[in-house]
C-alpha positions in Angstrom: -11.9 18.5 -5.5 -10.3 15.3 -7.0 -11.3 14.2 -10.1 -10.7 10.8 -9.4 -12.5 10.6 -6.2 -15.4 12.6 -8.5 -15.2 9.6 -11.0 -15.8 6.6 -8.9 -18.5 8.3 -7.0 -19.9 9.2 -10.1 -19.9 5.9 -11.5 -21.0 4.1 -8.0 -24.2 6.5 -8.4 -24.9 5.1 -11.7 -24.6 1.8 -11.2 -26.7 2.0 -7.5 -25.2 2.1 -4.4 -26.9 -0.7 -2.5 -25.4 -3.3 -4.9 -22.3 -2.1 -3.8 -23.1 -2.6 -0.4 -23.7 -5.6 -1.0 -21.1 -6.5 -3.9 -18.4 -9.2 -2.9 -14.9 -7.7 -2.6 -13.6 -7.5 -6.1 -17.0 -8.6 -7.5 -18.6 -7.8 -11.0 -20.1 -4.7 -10.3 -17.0 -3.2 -8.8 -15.0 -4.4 -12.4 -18.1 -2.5 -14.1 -17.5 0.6 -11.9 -13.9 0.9 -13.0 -14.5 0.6 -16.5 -16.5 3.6 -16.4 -13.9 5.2 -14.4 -12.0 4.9 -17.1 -13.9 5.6 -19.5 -14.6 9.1 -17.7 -11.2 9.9 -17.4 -10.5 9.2 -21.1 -13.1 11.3 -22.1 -12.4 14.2 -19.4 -9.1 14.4 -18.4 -5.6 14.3 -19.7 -3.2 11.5 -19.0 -0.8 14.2 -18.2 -2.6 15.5 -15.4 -2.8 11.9 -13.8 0.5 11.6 -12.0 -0.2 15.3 -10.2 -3.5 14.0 -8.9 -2.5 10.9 -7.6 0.7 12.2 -6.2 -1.8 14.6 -4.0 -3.9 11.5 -3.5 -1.0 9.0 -2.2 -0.3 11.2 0.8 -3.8 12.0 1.7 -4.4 11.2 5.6 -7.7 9.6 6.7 -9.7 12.7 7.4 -8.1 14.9 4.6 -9.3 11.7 2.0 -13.0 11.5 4.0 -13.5 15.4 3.3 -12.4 14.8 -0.3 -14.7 12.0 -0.7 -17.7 14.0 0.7 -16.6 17.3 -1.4 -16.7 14.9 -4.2 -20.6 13.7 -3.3 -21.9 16.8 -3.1 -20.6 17.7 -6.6 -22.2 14.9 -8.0 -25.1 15.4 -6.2 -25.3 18.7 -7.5 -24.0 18.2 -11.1 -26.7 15.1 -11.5 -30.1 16.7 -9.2 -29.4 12.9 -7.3 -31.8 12.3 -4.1 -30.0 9.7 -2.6 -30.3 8.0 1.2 -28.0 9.4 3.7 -26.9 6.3 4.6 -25.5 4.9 1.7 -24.0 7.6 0.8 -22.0 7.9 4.5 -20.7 4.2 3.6 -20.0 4.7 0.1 -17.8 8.0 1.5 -16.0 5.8 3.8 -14.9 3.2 0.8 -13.8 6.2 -1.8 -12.0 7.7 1.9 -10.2 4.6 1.6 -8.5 5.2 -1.8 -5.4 6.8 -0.4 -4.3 3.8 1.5 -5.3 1.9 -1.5 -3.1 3.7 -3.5 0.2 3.1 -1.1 -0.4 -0.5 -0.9 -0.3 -0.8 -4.9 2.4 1.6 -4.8 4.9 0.0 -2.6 8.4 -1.5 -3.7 11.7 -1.9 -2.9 13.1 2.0 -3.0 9.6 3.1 -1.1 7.9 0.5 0.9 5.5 2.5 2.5 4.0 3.8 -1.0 4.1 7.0 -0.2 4.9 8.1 -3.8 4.1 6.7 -7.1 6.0 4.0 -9.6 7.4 5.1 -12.5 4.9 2.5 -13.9 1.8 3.7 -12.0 -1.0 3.9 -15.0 -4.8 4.4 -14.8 -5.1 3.0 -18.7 -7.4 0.0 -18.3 -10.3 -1.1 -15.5 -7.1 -3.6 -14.1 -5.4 -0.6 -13.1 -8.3 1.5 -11.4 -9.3 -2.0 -9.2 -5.8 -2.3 -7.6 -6.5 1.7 -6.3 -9.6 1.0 -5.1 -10.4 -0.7 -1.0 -12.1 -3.8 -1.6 -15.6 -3.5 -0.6 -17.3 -0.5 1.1 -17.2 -1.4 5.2 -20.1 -2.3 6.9 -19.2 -0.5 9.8 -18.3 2.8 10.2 -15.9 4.9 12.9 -17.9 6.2 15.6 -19.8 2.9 16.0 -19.8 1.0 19.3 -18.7 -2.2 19.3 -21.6 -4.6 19.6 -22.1 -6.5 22.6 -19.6 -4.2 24.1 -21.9 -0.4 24.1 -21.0 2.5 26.3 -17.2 0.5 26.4 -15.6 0.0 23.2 -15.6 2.3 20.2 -14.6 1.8 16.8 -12.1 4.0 15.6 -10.4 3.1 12.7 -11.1 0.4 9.7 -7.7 -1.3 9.3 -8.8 -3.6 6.4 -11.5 -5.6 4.7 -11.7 -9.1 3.1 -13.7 -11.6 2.4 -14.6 -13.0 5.9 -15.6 -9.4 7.0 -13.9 -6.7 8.4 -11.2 -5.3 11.1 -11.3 -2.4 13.5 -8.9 -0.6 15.5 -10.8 -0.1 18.8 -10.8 1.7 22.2 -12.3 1.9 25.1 -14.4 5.0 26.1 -12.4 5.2 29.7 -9.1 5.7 27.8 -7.2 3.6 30.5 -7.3 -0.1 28.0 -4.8 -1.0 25.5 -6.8 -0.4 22.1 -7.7 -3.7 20.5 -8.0 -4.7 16.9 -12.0 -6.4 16.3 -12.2 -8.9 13.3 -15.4 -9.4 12.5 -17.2 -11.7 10.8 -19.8 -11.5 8.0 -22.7 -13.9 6.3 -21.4 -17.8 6.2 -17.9 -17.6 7.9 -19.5 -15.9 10.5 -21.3 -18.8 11.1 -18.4 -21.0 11.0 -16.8 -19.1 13.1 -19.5 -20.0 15.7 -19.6 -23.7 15.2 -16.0 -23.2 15.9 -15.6 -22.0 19.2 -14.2 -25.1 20.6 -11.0 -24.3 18.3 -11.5 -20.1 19.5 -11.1 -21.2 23.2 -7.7 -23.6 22.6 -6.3 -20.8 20.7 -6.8 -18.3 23.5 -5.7 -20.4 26.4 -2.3 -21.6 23.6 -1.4 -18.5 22.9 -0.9 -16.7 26.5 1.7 -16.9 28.3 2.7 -15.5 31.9 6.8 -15.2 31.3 6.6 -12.8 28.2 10.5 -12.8 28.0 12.6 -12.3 25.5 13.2 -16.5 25.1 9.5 -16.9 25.6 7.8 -18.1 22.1 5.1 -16.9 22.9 6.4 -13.3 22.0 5.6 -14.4 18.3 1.7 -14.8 18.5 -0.9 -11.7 18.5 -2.8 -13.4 21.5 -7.1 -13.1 21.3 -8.2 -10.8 24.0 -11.9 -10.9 24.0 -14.7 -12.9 22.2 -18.3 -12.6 21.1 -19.2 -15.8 19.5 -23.0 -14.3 19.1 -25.6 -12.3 17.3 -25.6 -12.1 13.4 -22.0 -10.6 12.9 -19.4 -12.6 15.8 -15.9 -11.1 16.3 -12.5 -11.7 18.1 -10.6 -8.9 19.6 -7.2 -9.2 19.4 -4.1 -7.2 21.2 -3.0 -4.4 18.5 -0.1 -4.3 16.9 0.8 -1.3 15.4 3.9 -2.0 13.2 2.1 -3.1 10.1 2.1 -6.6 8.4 4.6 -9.1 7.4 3.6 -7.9 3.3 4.9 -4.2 4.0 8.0 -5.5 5.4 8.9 -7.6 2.5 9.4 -4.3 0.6 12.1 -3.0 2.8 14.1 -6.3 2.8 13.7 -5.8 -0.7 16.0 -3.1 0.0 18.4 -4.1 1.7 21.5 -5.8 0.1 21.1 -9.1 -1.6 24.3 -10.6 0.3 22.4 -9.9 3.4 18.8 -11.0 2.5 18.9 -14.6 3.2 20.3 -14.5 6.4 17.4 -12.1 7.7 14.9 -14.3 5.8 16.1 -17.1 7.4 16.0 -15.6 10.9 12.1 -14.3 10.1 11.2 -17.8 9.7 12.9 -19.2 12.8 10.4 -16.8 14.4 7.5 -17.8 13.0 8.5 -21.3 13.5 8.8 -20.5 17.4 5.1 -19.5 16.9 3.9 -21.9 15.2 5.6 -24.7 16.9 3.7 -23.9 20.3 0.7 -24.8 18.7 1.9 -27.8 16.6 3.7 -29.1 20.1 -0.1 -29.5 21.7 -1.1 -32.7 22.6 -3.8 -32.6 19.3 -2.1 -30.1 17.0 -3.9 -26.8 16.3 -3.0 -26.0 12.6 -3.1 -22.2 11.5 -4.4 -23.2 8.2 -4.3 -19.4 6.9 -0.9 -18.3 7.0 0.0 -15.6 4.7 1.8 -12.2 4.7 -1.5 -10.1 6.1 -1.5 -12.5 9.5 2.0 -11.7 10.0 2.7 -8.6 12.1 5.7 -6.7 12.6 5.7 -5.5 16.9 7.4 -1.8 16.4 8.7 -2.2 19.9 10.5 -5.9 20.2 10.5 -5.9 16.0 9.5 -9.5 16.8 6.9 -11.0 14.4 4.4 -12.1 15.4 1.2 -14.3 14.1 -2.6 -13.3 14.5 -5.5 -15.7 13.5 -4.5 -18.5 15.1 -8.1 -20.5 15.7 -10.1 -19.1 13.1 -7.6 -19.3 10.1 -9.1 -23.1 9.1 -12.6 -20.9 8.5 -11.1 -18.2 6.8 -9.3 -20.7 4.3 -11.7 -23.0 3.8 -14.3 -20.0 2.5 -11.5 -18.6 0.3 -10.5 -21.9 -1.3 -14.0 -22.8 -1.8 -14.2 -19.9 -3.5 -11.8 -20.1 -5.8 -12.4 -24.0 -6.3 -16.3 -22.9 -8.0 -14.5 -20.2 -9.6 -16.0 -17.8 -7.5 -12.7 -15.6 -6.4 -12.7 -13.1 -8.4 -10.2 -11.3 -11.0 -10.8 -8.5 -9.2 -10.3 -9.7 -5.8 -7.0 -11.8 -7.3 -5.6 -7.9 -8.1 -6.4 -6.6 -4.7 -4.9 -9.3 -2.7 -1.9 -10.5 -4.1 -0.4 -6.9 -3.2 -1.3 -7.1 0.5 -0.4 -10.9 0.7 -3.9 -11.7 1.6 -4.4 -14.3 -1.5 -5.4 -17.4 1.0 -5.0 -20.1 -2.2 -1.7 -18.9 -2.8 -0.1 -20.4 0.4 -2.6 -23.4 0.8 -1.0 -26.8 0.5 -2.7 -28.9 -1.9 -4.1 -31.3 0.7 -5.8 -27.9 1.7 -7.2 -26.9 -1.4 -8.8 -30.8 -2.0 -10.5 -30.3 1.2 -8.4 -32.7 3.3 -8.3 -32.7 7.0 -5.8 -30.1 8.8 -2.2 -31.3 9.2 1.2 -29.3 10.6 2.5 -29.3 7.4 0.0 -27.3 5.8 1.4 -24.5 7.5 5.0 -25.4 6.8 3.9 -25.6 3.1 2.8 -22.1 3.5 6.2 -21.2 5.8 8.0 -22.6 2.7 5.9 -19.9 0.2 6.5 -17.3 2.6 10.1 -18.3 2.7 9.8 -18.0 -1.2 8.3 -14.7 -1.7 10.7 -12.6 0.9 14.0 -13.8 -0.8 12.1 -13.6 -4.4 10.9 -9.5 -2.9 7.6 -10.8 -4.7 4.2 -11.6 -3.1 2.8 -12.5 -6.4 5.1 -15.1 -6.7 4.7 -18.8 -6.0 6.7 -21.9 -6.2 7.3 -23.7 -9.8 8.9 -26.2 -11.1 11.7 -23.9 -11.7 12.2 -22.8 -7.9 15.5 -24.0 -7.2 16.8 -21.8 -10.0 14.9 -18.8 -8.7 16.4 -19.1 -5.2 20.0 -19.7 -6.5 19.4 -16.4 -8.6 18.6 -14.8 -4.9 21.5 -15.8 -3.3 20.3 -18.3 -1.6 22.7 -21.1 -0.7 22.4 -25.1 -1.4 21.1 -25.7 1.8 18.6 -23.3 1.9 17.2 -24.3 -1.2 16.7 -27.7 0.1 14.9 -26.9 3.2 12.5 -24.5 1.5 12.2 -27.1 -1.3 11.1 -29.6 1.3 8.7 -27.3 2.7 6.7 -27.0 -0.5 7.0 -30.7 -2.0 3.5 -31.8 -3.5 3.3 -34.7 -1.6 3.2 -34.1 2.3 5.3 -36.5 3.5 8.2 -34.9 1.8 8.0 -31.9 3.7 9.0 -31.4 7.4 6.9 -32.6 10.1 6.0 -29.7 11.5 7.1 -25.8 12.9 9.6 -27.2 15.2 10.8 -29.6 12.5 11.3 -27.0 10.2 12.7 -24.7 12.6 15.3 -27.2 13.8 16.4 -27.5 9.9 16.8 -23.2 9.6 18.7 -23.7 12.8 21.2 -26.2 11.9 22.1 -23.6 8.4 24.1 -21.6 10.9 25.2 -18.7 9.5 24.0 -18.6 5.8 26.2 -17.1 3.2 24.8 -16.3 -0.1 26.1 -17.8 -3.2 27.4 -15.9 -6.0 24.4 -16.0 -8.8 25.2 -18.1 -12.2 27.0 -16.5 -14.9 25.2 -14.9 -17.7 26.2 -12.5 -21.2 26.7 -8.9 -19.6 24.1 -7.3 -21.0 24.6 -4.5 -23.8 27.1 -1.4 -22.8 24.1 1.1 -22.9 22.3 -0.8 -20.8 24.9 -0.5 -17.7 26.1 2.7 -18.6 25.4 5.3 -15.7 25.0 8.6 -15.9 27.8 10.3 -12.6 28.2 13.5 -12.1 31.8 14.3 -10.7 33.0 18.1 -10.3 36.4 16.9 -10.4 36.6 14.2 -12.8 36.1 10.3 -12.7 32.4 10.6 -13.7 30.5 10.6 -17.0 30.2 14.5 -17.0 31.4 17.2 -14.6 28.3 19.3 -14.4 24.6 18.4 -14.4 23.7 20.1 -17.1 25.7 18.0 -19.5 24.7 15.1 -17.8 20.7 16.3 -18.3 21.4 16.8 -21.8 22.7 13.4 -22.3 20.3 11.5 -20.6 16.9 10.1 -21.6 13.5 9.8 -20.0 13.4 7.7 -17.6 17.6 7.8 -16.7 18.6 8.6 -13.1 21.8 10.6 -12.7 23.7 10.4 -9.5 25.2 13.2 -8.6 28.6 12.8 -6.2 30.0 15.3 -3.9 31.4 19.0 -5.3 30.1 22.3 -5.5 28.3 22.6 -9.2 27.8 26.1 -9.2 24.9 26.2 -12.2 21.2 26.2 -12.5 19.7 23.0 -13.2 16.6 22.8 -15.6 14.4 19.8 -15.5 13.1 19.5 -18.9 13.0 15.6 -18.9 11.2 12.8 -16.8 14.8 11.8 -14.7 15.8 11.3 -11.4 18.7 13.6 -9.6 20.3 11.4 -7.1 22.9 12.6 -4.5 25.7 9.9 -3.9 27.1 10.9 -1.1 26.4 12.9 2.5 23.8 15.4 1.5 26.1 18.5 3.2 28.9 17.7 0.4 26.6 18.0 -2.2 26.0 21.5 -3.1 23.8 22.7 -6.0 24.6 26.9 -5.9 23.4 29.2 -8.4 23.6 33.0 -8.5 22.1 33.6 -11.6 18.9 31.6 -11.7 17.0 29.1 -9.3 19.0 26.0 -8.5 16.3 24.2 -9.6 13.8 24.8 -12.4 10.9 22.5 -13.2 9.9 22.1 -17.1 8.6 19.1 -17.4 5.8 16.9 -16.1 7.7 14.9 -13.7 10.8 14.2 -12.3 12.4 13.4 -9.2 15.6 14.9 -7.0 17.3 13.1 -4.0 19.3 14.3 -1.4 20.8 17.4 -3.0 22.0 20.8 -0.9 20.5 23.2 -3.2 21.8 26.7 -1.9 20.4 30.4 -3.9 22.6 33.1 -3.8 21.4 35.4 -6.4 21.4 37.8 -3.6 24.8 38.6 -4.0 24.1 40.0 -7.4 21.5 41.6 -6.5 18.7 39.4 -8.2 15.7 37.7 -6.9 14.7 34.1 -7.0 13.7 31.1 -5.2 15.8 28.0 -4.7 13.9 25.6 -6.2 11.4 27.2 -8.5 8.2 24.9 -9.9 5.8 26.2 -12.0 4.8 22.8 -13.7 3.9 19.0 -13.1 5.1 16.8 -10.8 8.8 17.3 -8.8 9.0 14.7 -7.0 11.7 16.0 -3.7 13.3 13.6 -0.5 15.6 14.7 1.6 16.9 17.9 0.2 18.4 20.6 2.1 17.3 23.9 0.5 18.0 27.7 1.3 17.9 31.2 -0.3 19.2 34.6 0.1 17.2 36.6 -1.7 13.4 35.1 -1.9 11.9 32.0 -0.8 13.2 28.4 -0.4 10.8 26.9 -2.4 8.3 28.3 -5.1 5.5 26.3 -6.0 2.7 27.8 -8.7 -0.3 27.3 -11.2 -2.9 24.9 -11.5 -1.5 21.8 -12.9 1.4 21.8 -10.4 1.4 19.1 -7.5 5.0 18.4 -6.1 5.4 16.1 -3.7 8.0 17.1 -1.0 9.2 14.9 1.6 11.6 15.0 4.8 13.6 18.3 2.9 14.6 21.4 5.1 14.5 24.9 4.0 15.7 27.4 6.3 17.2 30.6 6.3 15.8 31.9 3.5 15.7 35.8 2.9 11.7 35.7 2.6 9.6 32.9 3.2 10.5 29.4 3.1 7.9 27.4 0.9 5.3 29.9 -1.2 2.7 28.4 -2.8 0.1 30.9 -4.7 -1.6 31.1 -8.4 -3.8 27.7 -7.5 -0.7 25.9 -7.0 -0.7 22.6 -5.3 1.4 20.2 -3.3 2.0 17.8 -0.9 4.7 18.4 2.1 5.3 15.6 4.6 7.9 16.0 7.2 9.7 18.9 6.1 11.5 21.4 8.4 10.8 25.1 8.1 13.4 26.6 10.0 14.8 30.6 10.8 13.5 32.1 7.9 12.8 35.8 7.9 8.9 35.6 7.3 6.9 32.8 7.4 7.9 29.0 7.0 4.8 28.5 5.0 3.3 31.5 3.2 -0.1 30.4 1.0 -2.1 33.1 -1.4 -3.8 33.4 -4.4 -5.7 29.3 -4.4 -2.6 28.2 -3.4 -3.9 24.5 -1.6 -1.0 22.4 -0.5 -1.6 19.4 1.8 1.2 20.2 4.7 1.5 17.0 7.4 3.7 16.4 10.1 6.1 19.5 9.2 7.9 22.0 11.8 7.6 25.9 11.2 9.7 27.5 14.0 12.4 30.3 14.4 11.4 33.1 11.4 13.0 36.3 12.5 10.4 38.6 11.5 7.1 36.9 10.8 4.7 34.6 11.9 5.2 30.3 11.4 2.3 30.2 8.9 0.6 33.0 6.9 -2.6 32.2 4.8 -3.8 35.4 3.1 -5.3 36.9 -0.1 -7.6 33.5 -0.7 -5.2 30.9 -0.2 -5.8 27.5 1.4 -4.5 24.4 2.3 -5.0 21.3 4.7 -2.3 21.4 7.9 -2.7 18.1 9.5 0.0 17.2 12.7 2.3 20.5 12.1 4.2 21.8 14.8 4.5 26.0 14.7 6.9 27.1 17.6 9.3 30.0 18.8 8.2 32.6 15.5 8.7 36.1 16.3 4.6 36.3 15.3 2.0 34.1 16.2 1.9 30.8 15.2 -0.4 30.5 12.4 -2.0 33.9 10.9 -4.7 34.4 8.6 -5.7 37.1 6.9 -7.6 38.2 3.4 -9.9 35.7 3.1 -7.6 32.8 3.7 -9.3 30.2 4.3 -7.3 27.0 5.5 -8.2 23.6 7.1 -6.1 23.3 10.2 -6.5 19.6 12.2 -4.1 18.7 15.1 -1.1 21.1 15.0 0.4 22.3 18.2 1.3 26.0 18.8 3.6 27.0 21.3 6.4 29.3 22.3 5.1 32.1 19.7 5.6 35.7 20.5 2.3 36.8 19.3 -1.4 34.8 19.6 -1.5 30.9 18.9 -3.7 31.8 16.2 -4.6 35.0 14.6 -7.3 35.9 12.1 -8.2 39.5 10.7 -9.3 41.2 7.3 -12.2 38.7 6.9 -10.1 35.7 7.1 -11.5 32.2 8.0 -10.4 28.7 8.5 -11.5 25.5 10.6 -9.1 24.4 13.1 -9.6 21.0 15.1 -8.4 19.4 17.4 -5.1 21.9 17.9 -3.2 22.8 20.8 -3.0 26.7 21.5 -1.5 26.6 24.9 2.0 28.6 25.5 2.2 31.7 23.0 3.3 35.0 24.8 -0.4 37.0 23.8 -2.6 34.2 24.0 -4.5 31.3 22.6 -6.7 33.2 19.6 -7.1 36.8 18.0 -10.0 36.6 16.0 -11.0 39.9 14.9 -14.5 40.9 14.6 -16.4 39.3 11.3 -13.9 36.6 11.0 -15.8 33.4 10.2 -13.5 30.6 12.3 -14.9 27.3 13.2 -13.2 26.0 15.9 -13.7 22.5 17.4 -12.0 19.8 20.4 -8.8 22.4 20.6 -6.7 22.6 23.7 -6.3 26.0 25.0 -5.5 25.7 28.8 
């Protein structure tokens, strides 16, 4: 169980969950809830031990966070002798289910933009920190639901987010033949508005289709509404879903990319939404967005167009946020929460908009121009000052760039462009923008530039890692180039081993010892070939061997000849492995045992003698969206002798065994893996061995789909076996 998910649960109980249920995103009881958290974590558990749970916690998938949620109920439940009504507590579930996602969103940056692994600033020290890991507001709705108005068609399957107009659902329809739809609904007073509004609903949905669909066609660049229910106490819009996340994620990963080549792409980002926008400010009356911001800005994953959502209903949504904020009503809470998924509405209203004036074009180029801002500045907390121009020169941004996005923000409105096409007409005439060289400033101090390189052959700051470990402090990255360094490396500091250069020509070998030793509570190691050979004198150890804390492993390449690839053991130990391959190792690949933990997401398990995954002794890793295939001698997965773990979207294929075997009293969770081209069963259990498997496919393994020997307790639920 998490202790986290234990202490907001907890503290939900004690402070009632029907207020909650009723609580405004971000509202007072929700700050009360995570001071208590706090509080309990201070009194209960280490600060040491916070960076292994939340590793485990960033990486959670939906239904391995919703089991953790409802394992953490029924401990409190227990621990406290609580009656409490079923329903609540299903909703409440659903909210604390939600923390994973929560937890990526705060979590994103620059060198991870999906936030699938924690800052080197991620704390949990003050109420602050807790709110900007916690969803919003617990959902009114919950998956499973039909959509009203539209029973025995459309389904609610997924919540996508929540905010302060309602809520939105990824939905599809029972037949399986629609496109699945994203539902916004609409809660309480903008609900209402939303209804008095229709008139603006229907010239937003006849605007925004379009019958050419081309690549020229601006209409590529708006998220058109697809159905309507403008009735009943909670209306909705569904809109055609787009599945390649917002406009806020995206900023991370242009973040990333080089700061010569930033401006141009910003530039050609807002030429887009400017094509958008501009069909709706061409109409004969303008239709004004009103709401633009980050979180109504999607990315298409198959055109990698962007493209706008909200049009017609983004006047309500701003108008209740501003008014909000204007009677001091938008809370501190809500403020921490938003900024990080660019769904702060005040931050991109004009000023005319926040005084309550009537809707102009050049509201939304005001909040173009704060867009603009934000993707060049790789900030979405940031907004426009006095000192802009400055800010924007820093970013390599170029004079005439700083003008138009200068214009685009003036106070007064008639110093901004007209409109979209006004604006887009000025981005068009930069031509090819070239980014200026920044001001020069006093080089900062020597040890403040000073890298740490590794260099076998000379030209770095050390020739082995070791020296370089012992010279560096906490918190120092040391990039390692290519060579052979033929030593064991010992982690015994927070740093970060970075490969610079093609992973194959980086080699890590050791005979003597594992390549890689963990001995401290966190660290991290980056596209390193770590390669054991003790075998050769006749010595036994694993690869990478991690008895403590949090290792922290992307895109390694990792092999033994004597044991297994990777050794992971003990209680407090929670790596978090990601996109690595470990193959042809004399034993198993990964072994995790003595209650050791772990996340591995998108690893490869390939032509190892056993298993590619072997888990005993409370060993619980969380495995998703990894390959076990080719071991020479054993099965893809073996779970024996009490061990666990949660499989989620694994594919097991072409082991000399079955697939996935179980034995002991293994007990794992097993939840849409594919099995196929095994020489033995799909799945085998024996020797009182367990496990719940779900929605798997057994189909194509030489014996058969299951052997499940007599007093084997296997729940088994929605697999595919013919």
């Amino acid at each position: 169980m998490i202790g986290f998910f234990y202490d907001v649960v907890e503290s939900a109980c004690e402070l009632g969950l029907r207020g909650l249920l009723a609580e405004v995103p971000g509202g007072k009881l929700f700050c009360d809830l995570a001071e208590r958290v706090v509080a309990k974590r201070k009194a209960r558990r280490a600060q040491d031990d916070l960076r292994a749970e939340f590793a485990r916690i960033i990486v959670l998938p939906p239904d391995a966070a919703r089991d953790e949620a409802r394992a953490a109920f029924a401990a409190v439940v227990r621990d406290k002798a609580l009656a409490l009504p079923p329903a609540e507590v299903e909703v409440i579930t659903e909210w604390v289910a939600g923390v994973p996602e929560a937890v990526r969103v705060s979590n994103r940056r620059s060198d991870d933009p999906a936030g699938r692994t924690l800052s080197l600033d991620f704390a949990l020290d003050t109420p602050d920190d807790v709110l900007k890991v916690l969803p919003p507001r617990p959902p009114r709705f919950l998956a499973g639901q039909a959509v009203p108005g539209r029973e025995g068609e459309w389904t609610l399957a997924q919540l996508l987010g929540v905010g302060g107009f309602g809520e939105v659902w990824l939905a599809r329809h029972d037949d399986g033949y629609h496109d699945p739809m994203a539902v916004k609904f609409f809660f309480d007073q903008t609900g209402r508005d939303v209804i008095r509004e229709a008139d603006l609903v229907k010239r937003a949905m006849s605007a925004g289709r379009s019958a050419a669909g081309g690549a020229d066609d601006p209409h590529r660049h708006i998220v058109p509404i697809v159905q309507v229910r403008l009735t009943g106490t909670t209306p909705w819009l569904g809109f055609e879903y787009v599945s390649g996340g917002d406009l806020a994620a995206w900023l991370y990963k242009l973040a990333a990319a080089g700061r010569e080549d930033r401006p141009a792409r910003v530039v050609t980002a807002l030429r887009q939404l400017c094509r958008g926008v501009g069909i709706f400010h061409g109409l004969p009356t303008p239709l004004v967005h009103r709401d633009l911001k980050p979180s109504n800005i999607l990315l298409d994953p198959g055109t990698k167009a962007l493209r706008i959502t909200d049009f017609g209903i983004g006047a309500v949504t701003q108008r209740a946020a501003n008014l909000r904020e204007t009677r001091g009503e938008g809370t501190r809470g809500w403020r921490l929460q938003s900024y990080p998924r660019g769904s702060h509405t005040p931050t991109y209203s004009s000023p005319e908009q926040r005084a309550g004036a009537d809707p102009d074009p050049r509201d939304d180029v005001h909040a173009l121009g704060v867009i603009g801002y934000q993707l060049l500045m790789g900030d979405l907390g940031a907004a426009p000052g006095v000192d802009l121009a400055d800010d924007l020169r820093d970013a390599g941004a170029s004079a005439a760039l700083i003008e138009v996005l200068s214009a685009c923000v003036a106070r007064k409105r008639e110093r901004r462009p007209a409109d979209a096409r006004d604006l887009g007409a000025r981005l068009a005439a930069l031509g090819a923008v070239k980014p200026v060289a920044p001001p020069l400033a006093p080089p900062p101090p020597p040890a403040l530039v000073a890298g740490l390189v590794v260099c076998a052959s000379g030209g770095g700051t050390h020739r082995t890692i070791g020296e370089a470990l012992k010279a560096a402090k906490a918190g120092a990255e040391i990039r390692i180039r290519p060579g052979v360094y033929r030593e064991g490396v010992v982690l015994d500091k927070a740093v970060t081993l970075s490969g610079d250069g093609p992973l194959a020509d980086i080699v890590v070998e050791s005979a003597h010892a594992p390549c890689l030793e963990m001995k401290t509570d966190r660290a991290a190691v980056r596209g390193l070939t770590l390669r054991g050979t003790s075998g050769t004198v006749g010595k036994k150890f694993a690869a990478v061997n991690i008895g403590r804390g949090v290792l922290e492993m992307t895109d390694c390449d990792i092999s033994s000849d004597s044991w297994a690839g990777l050794a992971v053991f003990g209680a407090t130990t929670a790596p978090v492995v990601q996109h690595c391959r470990i193959h042809d190792c004399a034993e198993c690949g990964v072994f995790v045992y003595e209650g050791g933990k772990g996340t591995f997401d998108g690893c490869e398990a390939a032509d190892n003698k056993f298993s590619g995954f072997e888990v005993k002794t409370g060993g619980d890793p969380a495995v998703r969206n990894c390959t076990s295939r080719g071991s020479r001698e054993g099965c893809g997965v073996f779970v024996h002798e009490s061990g666990k773990g949660t499989f989620d979207g694994c594919e097991v294929a072409d082991n000399k065994l079955s697939g996935f075997e179980v034995k002991s009293g293994g007990d794992p969770t097993v939840r849409r893996c594919k099995f196929h081209n095994n020489r033995g069963y799909g799945v085998q259990v024996t020797d009182k061995g367990g496990g719940s498997f779900e929605a798997c496919d057994l189909r194509g393994n030489t014996l058969g789909v299951w052997y499940v020997e007599a007093g084997c307790q296997v729940k088994r639920q929605g697999n595919t076996e013919s």
